[in-house]
C-alpha positions as CSV (number, residue, x, y, z in Angstrom):
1,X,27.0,-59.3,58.2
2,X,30.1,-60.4,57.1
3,X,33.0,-57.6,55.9
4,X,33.1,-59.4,52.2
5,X,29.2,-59.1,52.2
6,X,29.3,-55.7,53.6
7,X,31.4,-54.3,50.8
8,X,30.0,-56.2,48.0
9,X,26.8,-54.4,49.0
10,X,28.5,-51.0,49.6
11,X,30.1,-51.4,45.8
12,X,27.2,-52.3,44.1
13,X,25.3,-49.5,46.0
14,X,27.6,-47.1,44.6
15,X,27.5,-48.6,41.4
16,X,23.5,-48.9,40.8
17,X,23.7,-45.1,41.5
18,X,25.9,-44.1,39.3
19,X,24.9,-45.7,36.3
20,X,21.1,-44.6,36.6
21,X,22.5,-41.5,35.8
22,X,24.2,-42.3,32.8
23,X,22.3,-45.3,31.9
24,X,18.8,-45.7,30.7
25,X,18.8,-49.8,31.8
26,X,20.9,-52.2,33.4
27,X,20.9,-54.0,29.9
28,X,22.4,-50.9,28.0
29,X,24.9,-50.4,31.2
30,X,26.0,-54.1,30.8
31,X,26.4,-53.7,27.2
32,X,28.8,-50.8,27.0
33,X,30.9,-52.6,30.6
34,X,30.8,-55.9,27.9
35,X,29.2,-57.9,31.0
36,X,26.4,-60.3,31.1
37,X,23.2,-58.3,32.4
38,X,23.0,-61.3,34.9
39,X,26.0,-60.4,36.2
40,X,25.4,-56.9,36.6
41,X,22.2,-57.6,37.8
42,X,24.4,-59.9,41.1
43,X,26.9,-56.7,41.7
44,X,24.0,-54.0,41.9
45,X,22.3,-56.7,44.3
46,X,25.8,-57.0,45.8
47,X,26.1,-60.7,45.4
48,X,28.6,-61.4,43.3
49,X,32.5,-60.7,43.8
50,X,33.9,-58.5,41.4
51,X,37.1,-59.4,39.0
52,X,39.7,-56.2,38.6
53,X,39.0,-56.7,35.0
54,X,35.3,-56.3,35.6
55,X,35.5,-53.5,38.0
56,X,37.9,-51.7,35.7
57,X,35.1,-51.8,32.7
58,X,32.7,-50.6,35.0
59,X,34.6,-47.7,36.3
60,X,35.4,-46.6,32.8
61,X,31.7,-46.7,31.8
62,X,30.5,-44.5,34.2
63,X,33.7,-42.3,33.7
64,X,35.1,-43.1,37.2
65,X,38.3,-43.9,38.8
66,X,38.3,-47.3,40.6
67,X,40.6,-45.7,43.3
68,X,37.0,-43.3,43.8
69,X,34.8,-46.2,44.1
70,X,36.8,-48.0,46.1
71,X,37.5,-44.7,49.1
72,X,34.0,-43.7,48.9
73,X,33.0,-48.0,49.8
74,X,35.6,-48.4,52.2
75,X,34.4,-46.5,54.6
């Protein structure tokens, strides 16, 4: 597995997990990020690359830091 693909996977990991805890659906979770459900969908399944912009909605939705996310997945 590839290092992008390894990440990607490790991110959306992190991600799926947090936001069952907060979230009661990926639609509601992609609503308050203001993301397509699709796309969320593609990050949780990590196959889609993730825009700053994107990742910085995410993180404030589940009331993290993006520096947290992105320790905790780099290693």
């Amino acid at each position: 597995m590839s290092k992008e693909k390894d990440i990607l996977l490790k991110i959306g990991d992190y991600i799926g997990k947090e936001a069952k805890t907060k979230f009661k659906s990926n639609v509601e979770f992609a609503n308050v990020c203001d993301v397509n459900e699709s796309t969320i969908r593609r990050i949780l399944q990590g196959k889609q690359n993730i825009s700053l912009n994107v990742l910085k909605r995410i993180c404030e939705a589940l009331e993290i830091k993006m520096s947290d996310l992105l320790i905790a997945c780099g290693n």
